[in-house]
LUMMAR-549447 format. One record per residue (C-alpha): x, y, z; residue in one letter. Coordinates in steps of 0.001 Angstrom, whole numbers, plus 500000, padded with zeros to 6 digits. Each point is the difference from the previous one (the first is absolute). Example, Ala and Ser with C-alpha at 12.3 -4.5 7.8 and 13.67 -1.06 7.14 Angstrom:
512300495500507800A
501370503440499340S
//
This chain:
950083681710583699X
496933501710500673X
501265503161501099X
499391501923503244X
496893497629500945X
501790496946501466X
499737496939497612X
498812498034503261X
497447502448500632X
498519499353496159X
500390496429500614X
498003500250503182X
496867502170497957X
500314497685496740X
499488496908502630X
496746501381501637X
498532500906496892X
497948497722498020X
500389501225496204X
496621497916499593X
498124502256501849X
501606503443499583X
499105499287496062X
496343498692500401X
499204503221502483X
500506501725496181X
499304497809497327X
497605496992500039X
502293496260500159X
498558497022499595X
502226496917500925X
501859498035497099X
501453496973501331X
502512501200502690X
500293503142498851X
497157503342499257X
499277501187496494X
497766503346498906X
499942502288497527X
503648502254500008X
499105503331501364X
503138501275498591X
498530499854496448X
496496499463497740X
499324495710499908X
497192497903499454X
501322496879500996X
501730499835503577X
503725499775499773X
500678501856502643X
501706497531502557X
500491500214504413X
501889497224501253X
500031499488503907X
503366497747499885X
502087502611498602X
497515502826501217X
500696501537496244X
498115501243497303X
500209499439496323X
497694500722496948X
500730497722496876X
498287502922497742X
501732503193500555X
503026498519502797X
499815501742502758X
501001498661502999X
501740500467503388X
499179499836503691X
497579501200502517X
501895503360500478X
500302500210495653X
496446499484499665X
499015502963502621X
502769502230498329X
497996499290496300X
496727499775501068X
499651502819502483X
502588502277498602X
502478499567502993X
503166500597500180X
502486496946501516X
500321501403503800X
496112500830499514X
498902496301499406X
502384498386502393X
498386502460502992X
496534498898498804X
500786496760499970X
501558500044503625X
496408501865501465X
498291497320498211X
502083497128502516X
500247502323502525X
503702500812500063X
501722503927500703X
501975500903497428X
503861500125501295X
500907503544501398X
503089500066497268X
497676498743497259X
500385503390497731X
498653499955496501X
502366497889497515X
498687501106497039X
499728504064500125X
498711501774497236X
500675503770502135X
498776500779503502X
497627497854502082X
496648501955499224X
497372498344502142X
500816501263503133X
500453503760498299X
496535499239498349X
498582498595504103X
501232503436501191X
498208502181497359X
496971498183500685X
500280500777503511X
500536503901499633X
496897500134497882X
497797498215502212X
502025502162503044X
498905503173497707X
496061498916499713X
499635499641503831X
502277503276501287X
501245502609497009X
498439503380500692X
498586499651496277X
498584496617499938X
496369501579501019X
499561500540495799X
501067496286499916X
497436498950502681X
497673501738498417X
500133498215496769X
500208496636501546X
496608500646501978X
498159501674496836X
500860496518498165X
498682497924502960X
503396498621501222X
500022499135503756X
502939499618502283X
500122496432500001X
500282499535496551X
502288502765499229X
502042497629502318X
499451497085497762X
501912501485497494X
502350502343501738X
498479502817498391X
502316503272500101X
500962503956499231X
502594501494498751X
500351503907501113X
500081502423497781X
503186500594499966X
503155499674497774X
502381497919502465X
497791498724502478X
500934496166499695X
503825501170499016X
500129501447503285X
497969497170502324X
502318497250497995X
502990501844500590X
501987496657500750X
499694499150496116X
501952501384497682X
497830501762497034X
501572497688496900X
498343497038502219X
496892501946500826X
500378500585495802X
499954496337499531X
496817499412502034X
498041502501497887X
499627502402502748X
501803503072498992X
501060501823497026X
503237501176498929X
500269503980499466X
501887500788497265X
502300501977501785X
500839497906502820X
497846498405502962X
496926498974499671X
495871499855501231X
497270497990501233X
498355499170496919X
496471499121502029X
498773503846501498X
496613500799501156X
498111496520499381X
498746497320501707X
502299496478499831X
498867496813498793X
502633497540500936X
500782497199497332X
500914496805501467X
500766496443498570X
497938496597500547X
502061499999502939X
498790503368501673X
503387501490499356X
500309503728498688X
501282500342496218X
498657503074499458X
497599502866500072X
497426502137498663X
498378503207500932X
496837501929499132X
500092503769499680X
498045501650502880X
499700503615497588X
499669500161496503X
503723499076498994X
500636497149497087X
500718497559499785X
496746499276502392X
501231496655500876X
504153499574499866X
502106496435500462X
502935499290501211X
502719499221496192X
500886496969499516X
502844498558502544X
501750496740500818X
496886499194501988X
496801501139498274X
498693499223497066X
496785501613498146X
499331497667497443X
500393497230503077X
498205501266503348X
496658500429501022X
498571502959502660X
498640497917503208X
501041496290499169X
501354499292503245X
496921500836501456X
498057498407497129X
501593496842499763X
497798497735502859X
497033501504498947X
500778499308496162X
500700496168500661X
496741499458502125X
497829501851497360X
501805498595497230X
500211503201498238X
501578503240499974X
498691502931499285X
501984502434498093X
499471503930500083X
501207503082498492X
501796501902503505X
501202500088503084X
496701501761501570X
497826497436498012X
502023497065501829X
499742501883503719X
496530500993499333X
498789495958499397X
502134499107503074X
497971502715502107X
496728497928499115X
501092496562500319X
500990499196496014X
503748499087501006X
500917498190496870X
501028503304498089X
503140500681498391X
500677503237497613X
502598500280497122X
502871502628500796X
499097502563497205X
500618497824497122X
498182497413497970X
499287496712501279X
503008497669498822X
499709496585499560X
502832499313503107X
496865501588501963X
497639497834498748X
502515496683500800X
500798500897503152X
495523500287501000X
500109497059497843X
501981498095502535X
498132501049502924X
496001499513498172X
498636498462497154X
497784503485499387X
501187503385499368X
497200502969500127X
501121503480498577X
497976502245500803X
499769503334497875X
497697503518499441X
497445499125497580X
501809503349497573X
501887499563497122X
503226499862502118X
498769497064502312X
499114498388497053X
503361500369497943X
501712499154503231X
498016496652500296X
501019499523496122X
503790499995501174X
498935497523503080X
498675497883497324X
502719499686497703X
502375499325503046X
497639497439500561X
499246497882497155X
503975498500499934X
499531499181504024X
496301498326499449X
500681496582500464X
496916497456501025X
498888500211503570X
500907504433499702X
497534502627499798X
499635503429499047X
496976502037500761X
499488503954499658X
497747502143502540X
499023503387498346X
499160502493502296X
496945502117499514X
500352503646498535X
501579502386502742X
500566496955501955X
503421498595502220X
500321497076502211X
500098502881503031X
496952501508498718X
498245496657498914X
500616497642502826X
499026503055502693X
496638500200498126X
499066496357499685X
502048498403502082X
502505497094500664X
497255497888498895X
498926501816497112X
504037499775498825X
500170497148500554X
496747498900497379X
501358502471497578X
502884497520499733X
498201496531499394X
498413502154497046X
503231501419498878X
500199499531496153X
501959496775498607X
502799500689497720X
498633498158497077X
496640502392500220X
502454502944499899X
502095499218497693X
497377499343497112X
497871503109500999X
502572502226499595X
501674499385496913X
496246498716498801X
499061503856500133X
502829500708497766X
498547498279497306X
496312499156498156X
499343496656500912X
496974499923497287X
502605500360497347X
502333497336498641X
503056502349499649X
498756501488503776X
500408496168501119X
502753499604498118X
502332502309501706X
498913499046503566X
501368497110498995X
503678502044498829X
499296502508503271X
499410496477502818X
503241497855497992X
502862501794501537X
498934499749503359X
498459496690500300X
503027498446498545X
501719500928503277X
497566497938501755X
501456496692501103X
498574496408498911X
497134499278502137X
495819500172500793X
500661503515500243X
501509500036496389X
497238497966498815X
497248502070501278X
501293502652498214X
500213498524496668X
496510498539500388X
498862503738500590X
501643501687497171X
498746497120497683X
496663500635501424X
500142503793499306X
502225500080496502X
498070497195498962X
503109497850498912X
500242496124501096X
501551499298502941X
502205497529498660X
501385503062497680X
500108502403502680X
502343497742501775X
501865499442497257X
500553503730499647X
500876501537503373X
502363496686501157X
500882500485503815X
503564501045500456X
502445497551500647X
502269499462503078X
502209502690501311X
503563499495498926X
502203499296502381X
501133502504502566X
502711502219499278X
503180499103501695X
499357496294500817X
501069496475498453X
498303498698496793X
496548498474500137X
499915496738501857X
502676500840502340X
503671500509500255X
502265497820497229X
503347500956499840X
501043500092495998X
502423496857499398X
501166497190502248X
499595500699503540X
503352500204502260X
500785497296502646X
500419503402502530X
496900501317498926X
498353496496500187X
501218499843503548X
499204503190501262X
496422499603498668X
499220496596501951X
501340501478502989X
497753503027500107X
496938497555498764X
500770497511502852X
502326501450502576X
500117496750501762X
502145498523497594X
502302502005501394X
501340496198501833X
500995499012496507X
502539502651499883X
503617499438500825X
503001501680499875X
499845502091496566X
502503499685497349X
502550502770499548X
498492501868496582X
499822503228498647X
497148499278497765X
497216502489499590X
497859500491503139X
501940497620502417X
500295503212502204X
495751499524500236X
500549496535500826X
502524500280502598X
498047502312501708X
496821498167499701X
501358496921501580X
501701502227502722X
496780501563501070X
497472496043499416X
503240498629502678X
499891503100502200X
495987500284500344X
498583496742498932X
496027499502499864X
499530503644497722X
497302499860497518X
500501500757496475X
499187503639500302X
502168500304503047X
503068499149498519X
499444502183496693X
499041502981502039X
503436499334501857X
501367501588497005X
497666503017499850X
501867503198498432X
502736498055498332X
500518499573496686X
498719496251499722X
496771500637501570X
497805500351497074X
501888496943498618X
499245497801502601X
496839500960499917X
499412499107496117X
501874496390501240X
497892499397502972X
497322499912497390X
502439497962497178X
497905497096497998X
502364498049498963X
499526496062499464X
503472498869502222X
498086501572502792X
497014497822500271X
501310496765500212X
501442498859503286X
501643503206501410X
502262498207502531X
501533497846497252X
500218502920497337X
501784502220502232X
502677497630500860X
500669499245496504X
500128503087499083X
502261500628503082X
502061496780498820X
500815501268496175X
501024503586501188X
502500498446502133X
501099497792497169X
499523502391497719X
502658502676502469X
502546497349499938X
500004499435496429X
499990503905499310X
502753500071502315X
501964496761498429X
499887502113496739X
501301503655501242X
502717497879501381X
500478498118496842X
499969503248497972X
502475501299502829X
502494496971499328X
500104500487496224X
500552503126500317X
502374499504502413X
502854497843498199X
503178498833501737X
498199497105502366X
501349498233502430X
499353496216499900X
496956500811502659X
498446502342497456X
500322498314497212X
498102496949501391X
497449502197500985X
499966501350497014X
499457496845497894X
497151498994502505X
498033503048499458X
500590499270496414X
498306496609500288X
497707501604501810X
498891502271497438X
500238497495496940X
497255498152502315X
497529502539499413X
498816502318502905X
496780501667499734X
499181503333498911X
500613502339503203X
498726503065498620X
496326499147501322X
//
């Protein structure tokens, strides 16, 4: 049921993974009993609720409901899609992916290795194109050696109109479309849409290319271009040299975040390795998460101009809903004239490297600024930085951080603290996510089935799977599911819960089995064992009695018995006088 990746080959990744610690490497667990609890990273929380259980190797949050396995977790968490997280998965224990193991899930054309292949002309084009000297020569002028040019596979693309069309001939153009590499002409064909600049590849945490972007070597605009949006790459999500950035960034404990793709080489060049660069947009907060997850401090650096400065405004207003305790925010404002290329070759690694411990704290910058918008030796001037700070501190999540704040706009409005709070409340907790089961976890409405019962112990404790008999002859709703559960617990005992729900990846029950893997519901806390074979027990008898009374209906309907039949007939009539219980559970 998993589709073109063989369901024993899932089973075999699923087994040598440990949910427990494919979670922790990205969000901090602390054990609960037998299981792992944290704060859901899947949506805004105070109080952990967010659940990792090692038996069933499953996830569940009780405040927003998501839940699934170790392959649903890297498909929601890292943005990957199904074939994606199962080949990650099977590096991670050290198995090759199956030679027929084709994507099950397509959304269009494979584009990574399209995306490996561009990557490779451009670099190809740096080294040997006749008119890469102009490329060279900007490269050197910025202080970029060989070695790290090779760091981050640093390219060219020719000035010409079909260069990559013609070296990536084997593609057809709608895919090379689809990878954001050419252009359509409006009257047929199309062209490279990189010409005459040099190639920053865009990879993923992973190293693997998603995209590109390219500075002008003349005086063309845009001066710096990206590749559009695609399946792959996503502005508002990636960061310019995290792969490279990432070990660096969890020894430090911080990551530094710059403006472009020069700014990020240039730190490298000098031994500051822990800078990433926006893509030509606004720092998001999915940015800020994702350095969130790897650091406990994030450092943008800006110019010291009115531009660096509204551009730090915009980090801080991403930031305030993502500050919770134990996460900082700092700005570094470079002097007048002044870049991290320019800077760190006149004072130095070192000299950076200070300039960050004395980066400014977010609390300092957000009072000075809007502080100079107003006359703080006026009550009306106090007054409104009180109106200007409310909207945005009201973003800022219950903690020391949101108390600091309050005690420093009491201190300069010269309200009591007790009213400040009172005024500018912290928000409260993130509704549930979009698309999952109510708060608390999954409830069906009404009276649970005995099917649904049984197909929900079964995936919460496979092993009961020695309870199980021969199955009663039903049509009742989802006794397909359970036939085929109990088929595959006999044919491959010992799976795990996520094991057997993955076993119906890509079909229609998945994402139901899922929400029942995760099912509170009081029958299935008491003794499992015993439970199931009730349960097992009254749809049997309730089968035979549904039966009894199709046949009874049949009879009446029937007329003209024979002596047989109409002794039958009056014993199912007995029957039903006696009272049988309501089969429509």
């Amino acid at each position: 049921m998993a589709g073109r990746i063989p369901s024993p080959f899932i089973d075999a990744v699923l087994a040598r993974t440990d949910i427990v610690e494919l979670v922790g490497t990205r969000v901090p667990l602390r054990k609960a009993g037998k299981d792992h609890k944290a704060c859901c990273p899947f949506h805004e929380e105070r109080t952990p609720s967010f659940t990792v259980s090692a038996d069933k190797q499953f996830y569940h949050c009780f405040g927003c409901g998501a839940h699934g396995t170790a392959i649903t977790f890297l498909m929601e968490y890292e943005r990957l899609g199904f074939v994606e997280a199962v080949t990650e998965l099977a590096r991670r224990a050290g198995l090759d992916m199956p030679e027929d193991g084709a994507p099950l899930r397509p959304a269009g054309p494979d584009l990574r290795p399209v995306l490996v292949d561009a990557s490779r002309y451009f670099q190809e084009a740096l080294r040997h194109h006749p008119t890469a000297a102009r490329a060279h020569d900007y490269l050197k002028g910025r202080g970029v050696t060989g070695a790290i040019a090779k760091t981050f596979h640093l390219g060219y693309a020719p000035a010409v109109w079909d260069g990559l069309l013609g070296a990536l001939s084997q593609y057809d153009g709608k895919t090379l479309e689809q990878a954001g590499l050419v252009i359509a002409r409006d009257q047929g064909g199309y062209y490279d849409r990189f010409r005459d600049r040099v190639m920053f590849p865009i990879e993923d945490l992973q190293g693997r290319v998603i995209g590109f972007g390219g500075r002008v070597l003349d005086r063309g605009e845009p001066k710096y271009l990206n590749s559009p949006e695609t399946v792959l790459f996503h502005k508002g999500r990636e960061l310019y040299g995290l792969p490279q950035a990432v070990k660096t960034i969890e020894t430090e404990k911080r990551a530094v975040v710059v403006e472009g793709y020069m700014d990020v080489i240039a730190l490298a060049q000098h031994g500051i390795t822990h800078a990433v660069a926006t893509l030509g947009t606004a720092t998001t907060r999915e940015h800020l998460e994702r350095l969130f997850r790897l650091c406990p401090e994030v450092v943008f650096c800006f110019d010291g101009d009115r531009a660096g400065r509204d551009a730090a405004w915009r980090a801080l207003e991403q930031a305030l809903s993502v500050l919770r305790d134990g996460r900082q925010v700092t700005f570094l404002f470079l002097p007048e004239g002044e870049d991290p290329d320019t800077l760190v070759r006149r004072e130095g690694p070192e000299g950076f490297r200070q300039r960050l411990h004395r980066a400014v704290e977010l609390r300092q910058f957000f009072f000075d600024t809007l502080s100079r918008q107003v006359d703080l030796t006026r009550d009306d001037g106090r007054a409104r930085l009180f109106e200007l700070a409310k909207p945005f501190l009201s973003k800022l999540p219950q903690g020391a951080l949101h108390e600091i704040m309050m005690t420093r706009l009491a201190e300069l409005t010269g309200l009591a603290g007790d009213r400040v709070r009172a005024l500018v409340p912290p928000p409260p907790p993130s509704p549930a996510r979009p698309g999952r089961g109510p708060r608390g976890g999954f409830s069906p409405k009404g009276s649970p089935s005995l099917v649904r019962q049984a197909i929900a112990l079964l995936l919460q404790a496979p092993a009961l799977i020695g309870e199980i008999g021969e199955l009663p002859a039903c049509d009742r709703p989802g006794m397909d599911v359970l036939v085929a559960l109990v088929a595959i617990l006999k044919e491959t005992p010992g799976l795990s819960t996520a094991a057997v729900v993955e076993r119906f990846g890509g079909t229609e029950h998945h994402q139901a089995l899922l929400r029942l893997a995760a099912w509170e519901y009081p029958a299935l806390v008491a003794d499992q064992a015993l439970q199931l074979r009730e349960i097992m027990d009254r749809l049997s008898e309730q089968t035979q009695r549904e039966s009894a009374q199709k046949r009874y209906r049949f009879l009446i309907k029937k007329g003209n018995l024979s002596a047989s039949e109409q002794e039958e007939l009056d014993r199912l009539a007995v029957h039903r006088r006696t009272g049988a219980p309501d089969i429509s559970q």
